[in-house]
C-alpha positions as CSV (number, residue, x, y, z in Angstrom):
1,X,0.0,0.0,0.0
2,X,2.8,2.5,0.9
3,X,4.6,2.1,-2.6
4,X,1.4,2.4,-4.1
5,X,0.7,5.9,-2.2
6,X,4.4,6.8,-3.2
7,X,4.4,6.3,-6.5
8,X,0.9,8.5,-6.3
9,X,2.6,11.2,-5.3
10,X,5.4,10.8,-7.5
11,X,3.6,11.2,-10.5
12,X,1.4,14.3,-9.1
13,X,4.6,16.0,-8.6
14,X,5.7,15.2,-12.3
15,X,2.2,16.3,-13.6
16,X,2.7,19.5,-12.0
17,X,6.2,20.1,-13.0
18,X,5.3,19.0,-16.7
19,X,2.5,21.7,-16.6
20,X,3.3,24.7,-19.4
21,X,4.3,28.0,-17.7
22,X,1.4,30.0,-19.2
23,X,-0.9,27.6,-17.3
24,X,1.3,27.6,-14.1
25,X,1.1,31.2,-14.3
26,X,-2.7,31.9,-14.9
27,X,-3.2,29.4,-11.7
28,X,-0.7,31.0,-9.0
29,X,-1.6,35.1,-10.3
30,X,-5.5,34.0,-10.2
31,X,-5.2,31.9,-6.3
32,X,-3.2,35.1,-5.3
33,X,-6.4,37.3,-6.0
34,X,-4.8,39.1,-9.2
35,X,-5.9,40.2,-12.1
36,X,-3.2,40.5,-15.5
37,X,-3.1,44.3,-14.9
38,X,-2.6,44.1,-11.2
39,X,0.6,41.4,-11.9
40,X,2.0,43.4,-14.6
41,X,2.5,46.8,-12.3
42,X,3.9,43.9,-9.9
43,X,6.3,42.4,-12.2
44,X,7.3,45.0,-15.1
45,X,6.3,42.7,-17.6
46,X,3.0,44.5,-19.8
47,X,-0.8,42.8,-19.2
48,X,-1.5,41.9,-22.5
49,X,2.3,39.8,-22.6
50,X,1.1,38.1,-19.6
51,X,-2.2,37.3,-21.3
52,X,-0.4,35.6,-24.4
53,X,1.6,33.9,-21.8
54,X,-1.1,32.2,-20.4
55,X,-3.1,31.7,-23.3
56,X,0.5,29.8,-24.9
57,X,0.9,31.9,-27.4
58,X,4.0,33.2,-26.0
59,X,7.0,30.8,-24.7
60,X,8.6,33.5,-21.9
61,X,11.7,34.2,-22.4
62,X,14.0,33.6,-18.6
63,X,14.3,36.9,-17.6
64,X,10.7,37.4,-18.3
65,X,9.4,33.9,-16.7
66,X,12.0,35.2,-13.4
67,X,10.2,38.8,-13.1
68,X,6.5,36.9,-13.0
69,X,7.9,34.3,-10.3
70,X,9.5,36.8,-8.4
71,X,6.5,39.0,-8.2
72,X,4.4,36.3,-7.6
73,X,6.9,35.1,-4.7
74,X,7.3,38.5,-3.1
75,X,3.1,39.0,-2.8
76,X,3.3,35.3,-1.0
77,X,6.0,36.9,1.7
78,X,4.0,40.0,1.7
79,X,0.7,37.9,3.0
């Protein structure tokens, strides 16, 4: 039973990690309480970038994908 619940887990964890970023993205800015305009004055990157994002029409680029984390990460701290 254990390795069962294990290997359970296992594979939600790789679900999650194989999830795209624009759908990562659209789930953590949305459970935070923000909307696109509210996370672009947060993060420098422009609303309707962050809506293409999510939609997966845009791939980020790092920098850009690190600016959304970090001002998704820095709200978290802030609450």
């Amino acid at each position: 039973m254990e390795i069962h619940i294990e290997a359970t887990i296992r594979i939600e964890e790789r679900r999650e990690q194989d999830q795209p970023f624009g759908e990562w993205l659209r789930r953590e800015r949305i459970g935070k309480g923000l909307n696109m305009v509210q996370l672009s004055r947060l993060s420098g990157v422009s609303d309707s970038h962050i809506g293409r994002i999510e939609k997966g029409e845009r791939i980020p680029r790092y920098d850009i994908a690190r600016k959304l984390q970090r001002a998704l990460e820095e709200l978290a701290d802030i609450e």
